[in-house]
C-alpha positions in Angstrom: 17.7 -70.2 -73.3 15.8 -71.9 -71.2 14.3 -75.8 -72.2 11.0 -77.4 -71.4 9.1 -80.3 -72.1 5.5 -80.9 -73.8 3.4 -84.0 -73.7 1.7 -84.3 -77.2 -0.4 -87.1 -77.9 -0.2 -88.5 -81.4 -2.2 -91.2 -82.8 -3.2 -92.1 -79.0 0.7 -92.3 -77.7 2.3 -89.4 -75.7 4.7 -87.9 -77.2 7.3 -86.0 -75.1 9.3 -83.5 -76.1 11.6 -80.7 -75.4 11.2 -77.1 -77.0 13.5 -74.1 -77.1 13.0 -70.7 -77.8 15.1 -69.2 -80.2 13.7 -66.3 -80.7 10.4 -63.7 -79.6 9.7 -61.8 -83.1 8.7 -64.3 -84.7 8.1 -66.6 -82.1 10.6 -69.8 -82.9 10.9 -72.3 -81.1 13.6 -76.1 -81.3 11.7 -79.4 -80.5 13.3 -82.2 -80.6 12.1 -85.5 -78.9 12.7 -86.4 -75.9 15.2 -89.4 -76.6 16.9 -87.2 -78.8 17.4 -89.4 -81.6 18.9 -86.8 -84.0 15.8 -85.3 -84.7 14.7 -81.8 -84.5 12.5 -79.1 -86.0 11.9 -75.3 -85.9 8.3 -74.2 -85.9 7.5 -70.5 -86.1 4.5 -68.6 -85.5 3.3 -66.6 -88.5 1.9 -63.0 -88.3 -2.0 -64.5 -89.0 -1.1 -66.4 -86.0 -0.6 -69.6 -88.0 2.4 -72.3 -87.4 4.9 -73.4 -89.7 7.2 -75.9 -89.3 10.7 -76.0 -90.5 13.3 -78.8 -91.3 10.9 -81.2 -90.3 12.3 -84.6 -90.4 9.5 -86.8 -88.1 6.8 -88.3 -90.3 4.2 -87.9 -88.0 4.6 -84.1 -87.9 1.9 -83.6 -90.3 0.4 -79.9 -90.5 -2.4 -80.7 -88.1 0.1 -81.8 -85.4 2.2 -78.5 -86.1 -1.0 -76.2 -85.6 -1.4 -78.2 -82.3 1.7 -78.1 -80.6 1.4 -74.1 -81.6 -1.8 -73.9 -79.6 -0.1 -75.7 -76.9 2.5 -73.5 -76.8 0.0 -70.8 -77.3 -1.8 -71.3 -74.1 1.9 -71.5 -72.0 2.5 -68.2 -73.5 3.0 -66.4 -69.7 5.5 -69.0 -68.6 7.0 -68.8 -72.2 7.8 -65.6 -72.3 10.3 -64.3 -69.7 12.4 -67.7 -71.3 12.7 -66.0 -74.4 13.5 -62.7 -72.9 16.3 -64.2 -70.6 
């Protein structure tokens, strides 16, 4: 599938990094940075349309900054979508 990259700021630096899908029911997606030290995490959109993050090794991926980059990736949902599918 299909990478791209989102800008999240975190504590007032920009943070890039690259997300893949992995799957469309639930909605699961791979971020890892975009230096890609090593470090990744799955974060998965629950059925009360909540986020959850998975194997999360980066510090400053607190809750708060889960339930953001969920939104964010909430509002590319149309370009998101025919990734997953393909």
């Amino acid at each position: 599938m299909t990478s791209f990259t989102i800008i999240l700021h975190i504590y007032n630096s920009p943070l890039a990094l690259v997300v893949t899908p992995l799957a469309m029911a639930p909605y699961s997606f791979l971020v890892k940075t975009l230096n890609d030290k090593g470090e990744s995490m799955i974060i998965k959109r629950l059925p009360g349309k909540g986020w959850i993050g998975e194997k999360v090794k980066m510090k400053f991926f607190t809750k708060q900054n889960i339930r953001r980059l969920g939104k964010l990736l909430e509002t590319k949902e149309k370009e998101i979508l025919p990734l997953i599918k393909s």
